[in-house]
N, C-alpha and C positions, 0 to 999 in steps of 0.2 A: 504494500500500500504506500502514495507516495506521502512523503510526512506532512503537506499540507492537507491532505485527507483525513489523515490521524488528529491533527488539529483542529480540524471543523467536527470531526465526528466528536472527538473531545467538549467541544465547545456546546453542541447538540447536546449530551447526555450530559453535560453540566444544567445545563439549561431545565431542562426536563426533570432529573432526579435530583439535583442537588439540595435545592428548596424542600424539598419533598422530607428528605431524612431532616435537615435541619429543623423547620418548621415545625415546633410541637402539635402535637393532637389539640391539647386543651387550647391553644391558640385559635384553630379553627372553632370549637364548643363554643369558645368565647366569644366567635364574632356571628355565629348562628347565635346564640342569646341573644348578639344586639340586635339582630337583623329581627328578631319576634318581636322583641320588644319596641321597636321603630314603627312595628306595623306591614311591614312588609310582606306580600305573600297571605294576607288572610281572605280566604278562599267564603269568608261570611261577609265583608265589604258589600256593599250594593251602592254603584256611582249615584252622587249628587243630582237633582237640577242643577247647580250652580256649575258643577263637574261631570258631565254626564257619559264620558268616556273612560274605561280605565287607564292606567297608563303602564307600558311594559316598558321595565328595564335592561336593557342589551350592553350586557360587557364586557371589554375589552379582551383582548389575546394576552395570556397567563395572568386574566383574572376569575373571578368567580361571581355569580350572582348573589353573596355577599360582601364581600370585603369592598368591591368596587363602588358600592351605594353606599356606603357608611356612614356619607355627607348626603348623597342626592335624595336618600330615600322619603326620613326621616323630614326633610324638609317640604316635599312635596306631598306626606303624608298629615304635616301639622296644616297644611293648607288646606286640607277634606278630598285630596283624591286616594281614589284605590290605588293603589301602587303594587308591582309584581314583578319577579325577574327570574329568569331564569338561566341555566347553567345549560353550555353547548359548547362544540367541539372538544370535548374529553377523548384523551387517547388513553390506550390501554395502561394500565399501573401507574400513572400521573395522577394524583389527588390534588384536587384545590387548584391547580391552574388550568385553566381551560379554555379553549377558544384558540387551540392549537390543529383541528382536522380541517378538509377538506370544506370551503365555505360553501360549495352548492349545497353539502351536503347538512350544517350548521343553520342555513337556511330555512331548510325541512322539520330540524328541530322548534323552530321559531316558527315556524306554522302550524305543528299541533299545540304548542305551549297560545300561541292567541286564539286558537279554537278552545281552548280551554279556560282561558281566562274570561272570553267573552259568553261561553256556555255560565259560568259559575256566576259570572253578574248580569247577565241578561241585554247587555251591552249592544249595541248592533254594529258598531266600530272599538278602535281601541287608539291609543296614541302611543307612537314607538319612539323613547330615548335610549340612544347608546353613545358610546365611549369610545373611539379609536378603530376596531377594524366593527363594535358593535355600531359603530355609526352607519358603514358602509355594508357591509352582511343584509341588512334589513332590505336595502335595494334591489337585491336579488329575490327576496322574497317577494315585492310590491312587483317586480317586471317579469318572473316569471313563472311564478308558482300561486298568482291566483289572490295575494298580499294586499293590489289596489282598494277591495273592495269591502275591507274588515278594515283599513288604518284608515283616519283622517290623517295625520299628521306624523312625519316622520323629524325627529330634532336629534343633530348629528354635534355631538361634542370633539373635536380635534378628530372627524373622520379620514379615513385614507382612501376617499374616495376614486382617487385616478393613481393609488398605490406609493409607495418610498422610494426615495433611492439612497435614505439614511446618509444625508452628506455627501452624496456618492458612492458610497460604500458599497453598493450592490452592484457596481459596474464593473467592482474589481474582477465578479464572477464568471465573467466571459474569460478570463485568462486563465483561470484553471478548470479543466476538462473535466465534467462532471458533476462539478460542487453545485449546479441546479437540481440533479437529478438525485442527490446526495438531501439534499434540505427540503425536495421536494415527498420523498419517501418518510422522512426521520418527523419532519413534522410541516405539511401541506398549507397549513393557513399560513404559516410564513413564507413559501414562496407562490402564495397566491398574491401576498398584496406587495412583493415586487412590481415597481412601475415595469410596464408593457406584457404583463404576464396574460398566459391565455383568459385566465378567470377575468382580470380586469378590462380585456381587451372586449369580450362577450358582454360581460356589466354594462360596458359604456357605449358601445355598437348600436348609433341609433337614437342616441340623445339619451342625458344623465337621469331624465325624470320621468315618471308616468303620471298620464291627466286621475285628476280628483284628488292626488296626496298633496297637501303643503310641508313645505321641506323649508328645515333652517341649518345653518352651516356655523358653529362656534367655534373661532380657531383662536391661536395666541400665534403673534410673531416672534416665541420665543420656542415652537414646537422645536425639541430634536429628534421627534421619530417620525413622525409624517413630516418631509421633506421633499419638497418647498413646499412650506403654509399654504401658498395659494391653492398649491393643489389640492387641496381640501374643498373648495369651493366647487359650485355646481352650478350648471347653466339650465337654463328654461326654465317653463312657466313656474308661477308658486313658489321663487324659490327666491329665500333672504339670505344672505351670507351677511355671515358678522366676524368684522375682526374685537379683540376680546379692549383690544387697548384703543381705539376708536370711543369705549364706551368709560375707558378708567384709564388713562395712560401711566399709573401707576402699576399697575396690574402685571404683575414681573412671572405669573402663571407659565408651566411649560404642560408639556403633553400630559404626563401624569396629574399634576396640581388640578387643572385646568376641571376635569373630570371629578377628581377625588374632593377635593376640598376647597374649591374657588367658588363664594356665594355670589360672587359677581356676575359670573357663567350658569349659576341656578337661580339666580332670578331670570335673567335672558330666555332661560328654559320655561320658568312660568310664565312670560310676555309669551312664548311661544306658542305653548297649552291652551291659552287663556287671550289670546289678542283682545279680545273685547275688552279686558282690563285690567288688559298692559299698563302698566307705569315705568317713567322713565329709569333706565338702567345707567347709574351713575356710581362713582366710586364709593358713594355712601350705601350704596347698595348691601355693602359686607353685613352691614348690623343690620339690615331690614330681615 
């Protein structure tokens, strides 16, 4: 094997299991407690008038449909919507990180997980937030699997909607023979959201958006994993892109932050939910 092989393959099973032994048990216990007690996930919710769609949580690649809401959930649950999330792309013997498989097929997951949500509330639509590739996953659901007609609104936080190139980092992979077909095996949703990869190349084939969904785009110009920011951004109808310091130029959020713990970015998310009464998203926003 040549020893740049050995190194990515290294790099892969670091990636994958390492976290895995480190990361205590009770660690996760402990943030399934918070995730109950937030509100998350309660299958007895029944949406407001004022809220009359539930809303699903879509999370990021090597996160979990808890640990990744720990900020979103709780906040959007103190506002009176049903809130729910769910866990997709799990590969075999990897616990707690997920959103590592194939995203056609991550997709499929998120479309019985919203027939089921909207079965349990009686729902006739639902509204889809996600996180980084859970921003862009969902678009495959809305365009090809039947998605348009159960979501109002899809709101994409630091999505990788037209894929990475990590810096450029990902260009280095044409000079070593293989290392696609290597990352593509070992773990598929990463070399799905490589820029010009087949998956995103099919995604975007046609125009970025499908009619009846409204689509909001939250990025930071300070992303290091979707690279370049822009490309986060989506063209056609219904669709708002925001950059995050346009609204707080103080606002020093990266990809992670951005997602996890920036109230900035979840209020923009309730102007999203809730256009009708929206208020203005300014730096004071944090305490609101």
């Amino acid at each position: 094997m040549l020893p740049w092989k050995r190194v990515l393959r290294s790099l892969v099973a670091l990636l994958l299991t390492a976290v895995a032994v480190l990361v205590p048990v009770t660690e996760a216990t402990a943030s399934e407690s918070a995730a109950r007690s937030s509100g998350l996930n309660d299958y007895s919710c029944k949406p407001s008038t004022a809220h009359p769609r539930p809303v699903v949580l879509v999370h990021g690649t090597l996160a979990n449909s808890v640990d990744n809401w720990l900020g979103l959930a709780p906040y959007l649950v103190n506002r009176g919507y049903c809130v729910f999330a769910l866990d997709y792309g799990q590969l075999p013997g990897v616990p707690f990180f997920h959103g590592l498989g194939p995203i056609d097929k991550s997709a499929e997951q998120l479309d019985v997980f919203v027939d089921k949500v909207l079965a349990s509330t009686g729902a006739a639509e639902a509204d889809l937030v996600g996180h980084s590739q859970g921003g862009m996953m969902p678009r495959y659901y809305l365009k090809f699997l039947g998605g348009a007609a159960k979501v109002n609104a899809l709101v994409g936080i630091a999505p990788d909607n037209h894929g990475t190139d990590l810096n450029g980092l990902t260009k280095l992979l044409r000079y070593f023979p293989g290392a696609e077909d290597l990352l593509t095996k070992a773990t598929p949703a990463l070399a799905d959201q490589i820029a010009g990869s087949p998956f995103l190349t099919k995604l975007n084939e046609g125009g970025d958006t499908v009619p009846g969904v409204k689509y909001t785009v939250i990025a930071t110009k300070y992303d290091e994993i979707v690279t370049p920011w822009r490309s986060q951004y989506l063209s056609g109808s219904n669709v708002r892109n925001v950059l995050i310091q346009d609204l707080c130029p103080l606002d020093l959020s990266e990809h992670a932050a951005l997602g996890l713990v920036d109230r900035i970015a979840f209020h923009e998310v309730a102007n999203a939910l809730d256009p009708a009464r929206a208020t203005p998203t300014t730096c004071a926003s944090v305490i609101g």
